[in-house]
N, CA and C atoms as a LAMMPS dump frame, in Angstrom:
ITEM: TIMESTEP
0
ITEM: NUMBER OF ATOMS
195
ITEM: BOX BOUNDS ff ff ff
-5.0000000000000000e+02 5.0000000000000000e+02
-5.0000000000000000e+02 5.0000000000000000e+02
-5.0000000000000000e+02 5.0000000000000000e+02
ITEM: ATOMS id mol type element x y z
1 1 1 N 67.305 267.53 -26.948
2 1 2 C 66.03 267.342 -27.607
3 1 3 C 65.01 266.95 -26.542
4 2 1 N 63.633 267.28 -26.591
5 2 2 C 63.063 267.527 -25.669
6 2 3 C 61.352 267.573 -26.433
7 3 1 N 60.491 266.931 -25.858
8 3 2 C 59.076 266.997 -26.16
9 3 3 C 58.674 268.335 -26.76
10 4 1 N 59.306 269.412 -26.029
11 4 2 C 59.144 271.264 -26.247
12 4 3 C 59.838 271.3 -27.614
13 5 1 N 60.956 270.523 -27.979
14 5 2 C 61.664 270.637 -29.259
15 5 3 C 60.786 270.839 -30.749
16 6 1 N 59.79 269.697 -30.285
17 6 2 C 59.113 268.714 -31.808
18 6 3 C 58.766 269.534 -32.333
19 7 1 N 57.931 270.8 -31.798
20 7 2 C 56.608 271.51 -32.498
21 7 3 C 57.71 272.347 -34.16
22 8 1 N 58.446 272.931 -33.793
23 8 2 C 59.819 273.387 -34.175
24 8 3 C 60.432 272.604 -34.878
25 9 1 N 60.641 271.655 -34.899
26 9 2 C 61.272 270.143 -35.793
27 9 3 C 60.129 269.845 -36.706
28 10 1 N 58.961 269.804 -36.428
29 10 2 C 58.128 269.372 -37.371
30 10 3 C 57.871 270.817 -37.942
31 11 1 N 58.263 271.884 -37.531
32 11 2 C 57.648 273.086 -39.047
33 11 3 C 58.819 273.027 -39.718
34 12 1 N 60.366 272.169 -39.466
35 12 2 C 61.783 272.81 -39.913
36 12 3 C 61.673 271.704 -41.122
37 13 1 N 60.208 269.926 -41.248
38 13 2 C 60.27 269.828 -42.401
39 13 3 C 60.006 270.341 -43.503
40 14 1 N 60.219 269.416 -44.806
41 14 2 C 59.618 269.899 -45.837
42 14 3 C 59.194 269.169 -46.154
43 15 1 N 57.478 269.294 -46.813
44 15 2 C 57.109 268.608 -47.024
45 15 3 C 56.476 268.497 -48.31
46 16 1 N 57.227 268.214 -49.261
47 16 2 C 57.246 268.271 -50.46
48 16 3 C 56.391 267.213 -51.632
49 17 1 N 56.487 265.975 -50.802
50 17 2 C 56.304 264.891 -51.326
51 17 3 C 54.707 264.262 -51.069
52 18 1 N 54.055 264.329 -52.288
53 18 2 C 52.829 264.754 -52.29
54 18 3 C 51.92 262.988 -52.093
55 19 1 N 53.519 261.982 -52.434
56 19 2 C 53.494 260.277 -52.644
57 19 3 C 52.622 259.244 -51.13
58 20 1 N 53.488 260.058 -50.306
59 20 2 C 52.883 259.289 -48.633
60 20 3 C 51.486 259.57 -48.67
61 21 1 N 50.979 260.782 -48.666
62 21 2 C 49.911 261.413 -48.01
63 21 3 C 49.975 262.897 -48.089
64 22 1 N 48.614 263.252 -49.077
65 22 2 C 48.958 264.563 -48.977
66 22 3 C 48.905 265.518 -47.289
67 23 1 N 47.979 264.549 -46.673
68 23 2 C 47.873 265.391 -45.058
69 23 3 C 48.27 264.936 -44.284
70 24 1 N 49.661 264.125 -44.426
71 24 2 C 50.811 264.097 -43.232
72 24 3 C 51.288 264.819 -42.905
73 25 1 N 51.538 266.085 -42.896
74 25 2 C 51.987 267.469 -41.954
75 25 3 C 50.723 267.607 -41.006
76 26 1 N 49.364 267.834 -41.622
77 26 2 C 48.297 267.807 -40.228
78 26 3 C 47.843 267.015 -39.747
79 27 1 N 48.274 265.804 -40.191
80 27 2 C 48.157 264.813 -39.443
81 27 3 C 49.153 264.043 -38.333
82 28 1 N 50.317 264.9 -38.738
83 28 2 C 51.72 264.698 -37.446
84 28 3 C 51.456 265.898 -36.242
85 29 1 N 50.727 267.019 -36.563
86 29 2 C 50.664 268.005 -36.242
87 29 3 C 49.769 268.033 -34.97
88 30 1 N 48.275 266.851 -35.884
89 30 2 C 47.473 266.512 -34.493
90 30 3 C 47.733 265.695 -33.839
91 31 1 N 48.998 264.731 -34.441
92 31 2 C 49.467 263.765 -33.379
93 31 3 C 50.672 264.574 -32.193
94 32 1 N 51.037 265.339 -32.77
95 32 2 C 51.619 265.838 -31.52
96 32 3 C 51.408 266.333 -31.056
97 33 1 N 49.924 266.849 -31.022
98 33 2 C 49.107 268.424 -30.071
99 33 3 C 48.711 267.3 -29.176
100 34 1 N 48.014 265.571 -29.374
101 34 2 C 47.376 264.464 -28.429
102 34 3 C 49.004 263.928 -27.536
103 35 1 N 50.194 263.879 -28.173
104 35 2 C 51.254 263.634 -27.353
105 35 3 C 51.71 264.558 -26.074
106 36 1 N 51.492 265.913 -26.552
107 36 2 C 51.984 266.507 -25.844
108 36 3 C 50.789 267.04 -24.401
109 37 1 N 49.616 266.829 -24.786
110 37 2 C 48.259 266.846 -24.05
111 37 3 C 48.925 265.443 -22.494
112 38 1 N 49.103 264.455 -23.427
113 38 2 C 49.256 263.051 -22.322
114 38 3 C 50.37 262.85 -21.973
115 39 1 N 51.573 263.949 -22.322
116 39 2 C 53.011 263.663 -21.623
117 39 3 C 52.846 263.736 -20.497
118 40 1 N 53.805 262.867 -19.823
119 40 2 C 54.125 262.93 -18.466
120 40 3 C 54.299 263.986 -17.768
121 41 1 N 53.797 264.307 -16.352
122 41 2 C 54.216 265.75 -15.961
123 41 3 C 55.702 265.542 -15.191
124 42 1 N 56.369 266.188 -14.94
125 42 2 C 57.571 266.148 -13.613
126 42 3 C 58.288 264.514 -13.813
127 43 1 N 58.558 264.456 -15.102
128 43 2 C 59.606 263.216 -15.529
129 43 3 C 60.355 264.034 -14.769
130 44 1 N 61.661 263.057 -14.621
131 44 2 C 63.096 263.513 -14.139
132 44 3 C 63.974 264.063 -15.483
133 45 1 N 64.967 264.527 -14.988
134 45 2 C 65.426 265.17 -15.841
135 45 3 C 66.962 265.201 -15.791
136 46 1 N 68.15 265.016 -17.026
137 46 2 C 69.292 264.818 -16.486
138 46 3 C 69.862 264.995 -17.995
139 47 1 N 71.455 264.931 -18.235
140 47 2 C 71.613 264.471 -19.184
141 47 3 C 72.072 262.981 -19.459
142 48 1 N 71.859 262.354 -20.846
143 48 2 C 72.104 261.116 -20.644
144 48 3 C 72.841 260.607 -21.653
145 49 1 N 73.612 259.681 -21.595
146 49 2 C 74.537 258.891 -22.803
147 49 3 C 73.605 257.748 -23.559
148 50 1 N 72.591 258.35 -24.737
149 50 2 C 71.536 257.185 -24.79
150 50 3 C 72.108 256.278 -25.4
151 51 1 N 73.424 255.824 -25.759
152 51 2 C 73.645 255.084 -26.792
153 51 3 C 73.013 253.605 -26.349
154 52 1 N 72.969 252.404 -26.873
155 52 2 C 72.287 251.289 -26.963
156 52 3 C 73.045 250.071 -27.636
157 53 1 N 74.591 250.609 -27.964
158 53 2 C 75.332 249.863 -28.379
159 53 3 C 76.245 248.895 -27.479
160 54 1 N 76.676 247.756 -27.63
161 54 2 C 77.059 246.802 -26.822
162 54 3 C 78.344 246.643 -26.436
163 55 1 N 79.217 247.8 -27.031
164 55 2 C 80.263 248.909 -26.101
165 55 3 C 79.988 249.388 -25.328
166 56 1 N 78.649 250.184 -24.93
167 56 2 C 77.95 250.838 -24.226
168 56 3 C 77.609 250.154 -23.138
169 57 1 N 77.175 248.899 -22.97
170 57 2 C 75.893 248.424 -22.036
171 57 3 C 77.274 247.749 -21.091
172 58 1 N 76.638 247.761 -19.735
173 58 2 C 77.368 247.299 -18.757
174 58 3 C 76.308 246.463 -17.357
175 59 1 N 76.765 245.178 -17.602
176 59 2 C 76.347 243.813 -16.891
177 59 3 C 77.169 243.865 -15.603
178 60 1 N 75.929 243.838 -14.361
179 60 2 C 76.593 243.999 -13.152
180 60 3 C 75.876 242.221 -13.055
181 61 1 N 76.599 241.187 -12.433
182 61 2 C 75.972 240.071 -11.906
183 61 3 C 74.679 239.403 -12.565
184 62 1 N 75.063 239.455 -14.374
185 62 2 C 74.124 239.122 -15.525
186 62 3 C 72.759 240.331 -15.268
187 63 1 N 72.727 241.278 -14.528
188 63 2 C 71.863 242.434 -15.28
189 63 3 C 72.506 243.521 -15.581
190 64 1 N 71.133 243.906 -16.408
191 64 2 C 71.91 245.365 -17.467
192 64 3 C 71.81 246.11 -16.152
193 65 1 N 72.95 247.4 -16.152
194 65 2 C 73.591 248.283 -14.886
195 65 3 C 73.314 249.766 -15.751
């Protein structure tokens, strides 16, 4: 998943539910045309194990490693 992903993720909702807001689809729509305007250029790039669970995390000399 990837910034390039969203545009694609946000047409694959549905948006049915008329309760939130009827113009939360164009209003996610212009929030991600201003996200993707101010993304970072030449982040690094890798794959990664994001988990965040405390199985996961590993303490070298009391910092996170």
């Amino acid at each position: 998943m990837s910034i390039n992903n969203l545009d694609s993720l946000l047409e694959s909702i549905k948006f049915n539910s008329k309760k939130i807001d009827p113009k939360l689809k164009s209003v996610l729509k212009t929030n991600l045309k201003e996200i993707k305007k101010e993304w970072p250029k030449n982040l690094p790039r890798g794959i990664i194990h994001g988990d965040l669970f405390i199985d996961n995390i590993f303490f070298n000399k009391n910092n996170f490693a």
